[in-house]
RODO-2510 file (C-alpha; in nm, 4 decimals, decimal comma):
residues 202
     n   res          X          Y          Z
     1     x     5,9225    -0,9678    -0,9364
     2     x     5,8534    -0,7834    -0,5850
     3     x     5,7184    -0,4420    -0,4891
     4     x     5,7034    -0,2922    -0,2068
     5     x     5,4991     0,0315    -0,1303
     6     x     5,6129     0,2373     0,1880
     7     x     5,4471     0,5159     0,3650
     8     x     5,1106     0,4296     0,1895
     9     x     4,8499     0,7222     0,2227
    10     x     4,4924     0,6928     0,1623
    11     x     4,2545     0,9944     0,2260
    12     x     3,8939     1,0027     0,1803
    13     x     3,5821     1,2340     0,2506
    14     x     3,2769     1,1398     0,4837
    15     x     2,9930     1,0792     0,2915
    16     x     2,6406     1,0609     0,4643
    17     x     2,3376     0,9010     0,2362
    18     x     2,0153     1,0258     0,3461
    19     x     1,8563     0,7166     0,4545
    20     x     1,4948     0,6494     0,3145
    21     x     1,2312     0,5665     0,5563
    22     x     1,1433     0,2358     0,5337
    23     x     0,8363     0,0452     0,7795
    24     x     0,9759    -0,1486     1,0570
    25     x     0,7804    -0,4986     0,9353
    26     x     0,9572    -0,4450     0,5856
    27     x     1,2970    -0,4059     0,7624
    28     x     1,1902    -0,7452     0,9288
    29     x     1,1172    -0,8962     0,6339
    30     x     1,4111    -0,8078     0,4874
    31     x     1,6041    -0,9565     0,7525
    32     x     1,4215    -1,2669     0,8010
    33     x     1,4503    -1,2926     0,4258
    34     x     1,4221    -1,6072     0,2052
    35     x     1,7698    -1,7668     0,0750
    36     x     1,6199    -2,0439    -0,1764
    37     x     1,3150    -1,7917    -0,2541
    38     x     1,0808    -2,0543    -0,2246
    39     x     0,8521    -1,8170    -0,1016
    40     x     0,7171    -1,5007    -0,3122
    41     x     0,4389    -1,2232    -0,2626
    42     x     0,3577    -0,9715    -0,5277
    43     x     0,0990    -0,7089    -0,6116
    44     x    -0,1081    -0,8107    -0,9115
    45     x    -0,3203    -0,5958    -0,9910
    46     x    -0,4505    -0,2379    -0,8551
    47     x    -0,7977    -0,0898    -0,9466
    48     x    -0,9277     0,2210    -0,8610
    49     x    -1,2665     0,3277    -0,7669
    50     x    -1,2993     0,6975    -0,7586
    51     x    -1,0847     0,9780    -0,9460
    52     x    -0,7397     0,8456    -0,9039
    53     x    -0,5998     0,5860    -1,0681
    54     x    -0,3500     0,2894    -1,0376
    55     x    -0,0248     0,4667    -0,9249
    56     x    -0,1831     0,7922    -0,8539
    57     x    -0,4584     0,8034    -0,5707
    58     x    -0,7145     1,0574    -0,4123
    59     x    -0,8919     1,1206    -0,0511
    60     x    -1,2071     0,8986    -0,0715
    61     x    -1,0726     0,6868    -0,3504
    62     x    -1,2141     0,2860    -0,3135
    63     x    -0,8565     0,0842    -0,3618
    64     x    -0,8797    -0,2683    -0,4610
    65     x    -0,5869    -0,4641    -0,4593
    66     x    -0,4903    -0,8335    -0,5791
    67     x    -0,2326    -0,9721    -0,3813
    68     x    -0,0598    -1,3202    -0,4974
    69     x     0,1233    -1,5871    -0,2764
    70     x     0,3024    -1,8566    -0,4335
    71     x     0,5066    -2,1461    -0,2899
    72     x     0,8144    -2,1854    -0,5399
    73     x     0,9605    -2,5112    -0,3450
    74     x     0,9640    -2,8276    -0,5321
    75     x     0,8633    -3,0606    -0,2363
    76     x     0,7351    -2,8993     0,0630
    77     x     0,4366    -2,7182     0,2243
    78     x     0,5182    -2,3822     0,3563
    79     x     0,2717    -2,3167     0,6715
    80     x     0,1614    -2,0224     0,8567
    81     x     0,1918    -1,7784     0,6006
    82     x     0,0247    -1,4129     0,6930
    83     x    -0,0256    -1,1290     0,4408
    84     x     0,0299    -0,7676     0,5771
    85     x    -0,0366    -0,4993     0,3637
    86     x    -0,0610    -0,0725     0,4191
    87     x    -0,0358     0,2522     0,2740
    88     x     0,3100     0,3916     0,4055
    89     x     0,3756     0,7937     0,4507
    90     x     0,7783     0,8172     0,4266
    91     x     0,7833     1,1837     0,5517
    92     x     0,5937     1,1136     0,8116
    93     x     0,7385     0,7696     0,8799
    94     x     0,4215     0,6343     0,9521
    95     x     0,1337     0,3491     0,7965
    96     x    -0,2182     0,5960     0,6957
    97     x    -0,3841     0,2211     0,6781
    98     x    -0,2343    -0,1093     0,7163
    99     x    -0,4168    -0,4634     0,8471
   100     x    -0,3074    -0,8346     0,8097
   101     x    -0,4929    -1,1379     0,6624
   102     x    -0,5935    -1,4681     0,7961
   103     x    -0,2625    -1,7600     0,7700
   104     x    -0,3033    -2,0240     0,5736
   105     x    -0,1075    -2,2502     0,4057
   106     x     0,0600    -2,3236     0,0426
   107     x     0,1013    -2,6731    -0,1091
   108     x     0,4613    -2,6806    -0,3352
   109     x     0,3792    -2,5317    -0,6496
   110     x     0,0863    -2,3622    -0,5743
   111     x    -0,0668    -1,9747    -0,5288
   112     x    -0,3139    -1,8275    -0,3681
   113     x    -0,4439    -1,4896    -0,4379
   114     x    -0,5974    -1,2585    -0,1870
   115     x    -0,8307    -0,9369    -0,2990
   116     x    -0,8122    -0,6595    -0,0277
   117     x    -1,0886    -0,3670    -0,0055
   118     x    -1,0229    -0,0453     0,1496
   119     x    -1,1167     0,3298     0,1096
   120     x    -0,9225     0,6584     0,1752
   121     x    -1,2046     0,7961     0,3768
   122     x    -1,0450     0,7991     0,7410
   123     x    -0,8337     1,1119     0,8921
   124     x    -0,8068     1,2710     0,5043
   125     x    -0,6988     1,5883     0,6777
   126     x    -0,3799     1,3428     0,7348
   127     x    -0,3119     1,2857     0,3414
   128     x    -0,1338     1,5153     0,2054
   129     x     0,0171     1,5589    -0,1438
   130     x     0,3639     1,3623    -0,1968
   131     x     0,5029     0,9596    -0,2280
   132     x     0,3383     0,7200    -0,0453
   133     x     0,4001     0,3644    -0,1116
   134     x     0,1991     0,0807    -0,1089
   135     x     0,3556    -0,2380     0,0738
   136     x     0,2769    -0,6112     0,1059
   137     x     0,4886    -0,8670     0,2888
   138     x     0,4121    -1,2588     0,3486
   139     x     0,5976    -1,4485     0,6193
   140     x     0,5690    -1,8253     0,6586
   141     x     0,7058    -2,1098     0,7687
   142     x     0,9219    -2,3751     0,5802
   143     x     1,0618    -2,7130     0,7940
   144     x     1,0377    -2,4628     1,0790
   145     x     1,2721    -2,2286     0,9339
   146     x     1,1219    -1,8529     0,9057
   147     x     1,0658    -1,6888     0,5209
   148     x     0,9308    -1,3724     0,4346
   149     x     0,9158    -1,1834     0,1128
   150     x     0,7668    -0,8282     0,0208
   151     x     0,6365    -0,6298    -0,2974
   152     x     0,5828    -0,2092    -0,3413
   153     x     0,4535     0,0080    -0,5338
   154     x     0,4975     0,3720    -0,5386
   155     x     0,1952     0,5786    -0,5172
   156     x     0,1318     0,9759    -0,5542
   157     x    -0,1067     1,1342    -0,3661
   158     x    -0,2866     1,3856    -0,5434
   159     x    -0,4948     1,6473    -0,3780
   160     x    -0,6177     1,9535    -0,5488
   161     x    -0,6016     2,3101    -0,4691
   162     x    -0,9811     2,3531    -0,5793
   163     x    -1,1840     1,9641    -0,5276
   164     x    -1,5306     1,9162    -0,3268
   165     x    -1,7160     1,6311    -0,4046
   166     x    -2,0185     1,4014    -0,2633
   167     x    -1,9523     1,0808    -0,1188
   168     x    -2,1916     0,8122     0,0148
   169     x    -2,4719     0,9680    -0,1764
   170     x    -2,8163     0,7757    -0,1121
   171     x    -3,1477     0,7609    -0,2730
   172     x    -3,4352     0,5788    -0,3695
   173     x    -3,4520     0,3162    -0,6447
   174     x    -3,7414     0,4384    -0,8262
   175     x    -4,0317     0,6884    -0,7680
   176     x    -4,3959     0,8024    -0,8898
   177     x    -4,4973     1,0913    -1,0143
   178     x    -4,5971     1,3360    -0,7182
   179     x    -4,3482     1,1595    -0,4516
   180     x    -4,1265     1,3552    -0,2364
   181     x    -3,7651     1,2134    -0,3086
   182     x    -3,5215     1,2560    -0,0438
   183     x    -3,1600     1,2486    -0,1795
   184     x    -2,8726     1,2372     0,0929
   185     x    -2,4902     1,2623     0,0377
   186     x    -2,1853     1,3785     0,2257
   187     x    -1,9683     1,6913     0,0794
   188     x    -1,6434     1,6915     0,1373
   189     x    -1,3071     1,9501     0,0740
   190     x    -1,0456     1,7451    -0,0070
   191     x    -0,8682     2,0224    -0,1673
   192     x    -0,6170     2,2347     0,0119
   193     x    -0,7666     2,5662    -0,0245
   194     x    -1,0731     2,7144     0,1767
   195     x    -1,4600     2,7078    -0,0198
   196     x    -1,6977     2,9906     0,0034
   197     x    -2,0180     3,0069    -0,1311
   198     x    -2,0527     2,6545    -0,2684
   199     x    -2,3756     2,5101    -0,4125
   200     x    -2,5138     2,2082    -0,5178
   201     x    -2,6382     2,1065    -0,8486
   202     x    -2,8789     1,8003    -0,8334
***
């Protein structure tokens, strides 16, 4: 009924797992975390303005995003929630945009969803082809204990060898015959290769 095992030998290899760059707020999050999970944040909804689309973005691409909030406790308020949000670069380990919403506060059984505007128009020379992903995290307050909860989405960005567009183009509403119209617009590379010779059809 008994065995005994002398001289037991037990050999391994060293394994190292490349670690994935994650934000320090999500690492935060994650440690703050939320036990009962009273309190949830997701992303509901991505539209695209521009020639991306939902999981696959462009330089100068509008984003809008619906973010939703709900409070998943059967009795109590949970106060002093805040909504961060960005577009996170994992090679570079670094946020291209990221900003935080007013707190506010969520009744038990209730949501709240936020819309968020932004526009891939700042440092473009600093997007660059590859994953990106899109983050959202919510911390709040429950009986004074800390929660937080977070949502992703991966996102490709997608920039093209050969791509110059307008942006911000301006004109007049309406015009008679005769008038000088005076039509405005930036042009912009956002591809990766040098442009020579370019003209512009109007």
């Amino acid at each position: 009924g008994n065995l005994h095992v002398d001289n037991l030998l037990i050999e391994g290899v060293t394994y190292t797992a490349t670690p994935t760059n994650i934000p320090e707020e999500i690492s935060a999050c994650t440690t703050t975390g939320d036990i009962s999970d009273d309190l949830s944040v997701t992303i509901d909804d991505i539209n695209i303005n521009g020639f991306g689309k939902s999981e696959e973005w462009l330089p100068l691409d509008e984003i809008s995003v619906e973010i939703k909030v709900e409070n998943d406790n059967s009795d109590d308020k949970i106060k002093d929630i805040t909504v961060g949000w960005g577009l996170y670069n994992a090679d570079t380990d670094e946020w291209y945009i990221d900003d935080e919403e007013s707190d506010f506060s969520l009744a038990d059984k209730k949501d709240k969803t936020i819309a968020i505007n932004f526009k891939l128009d700042e440092d473009i020379e600093d997007l660059s082809s590859g994953d990106y992903t899109f983050y959202v995290w919510a911390n709040g307050e429950l009986n004074d204990v800390p929660l937080c909860a977070s949502d992703s989405q991966d996102i490709a960005m997608q920039i093209e060898s050969d791509f110059v567009i307008f942006s911000d183009v301006k004109m007049v509403d309406s015009a008679e015959c005769g008038m000088d119209v005076q039509v405005s617009a930036d042009v912009w590379n956002i591809g990766d290769d040098e442009q020579n010779e370019e003209k512009a059809r109007l």
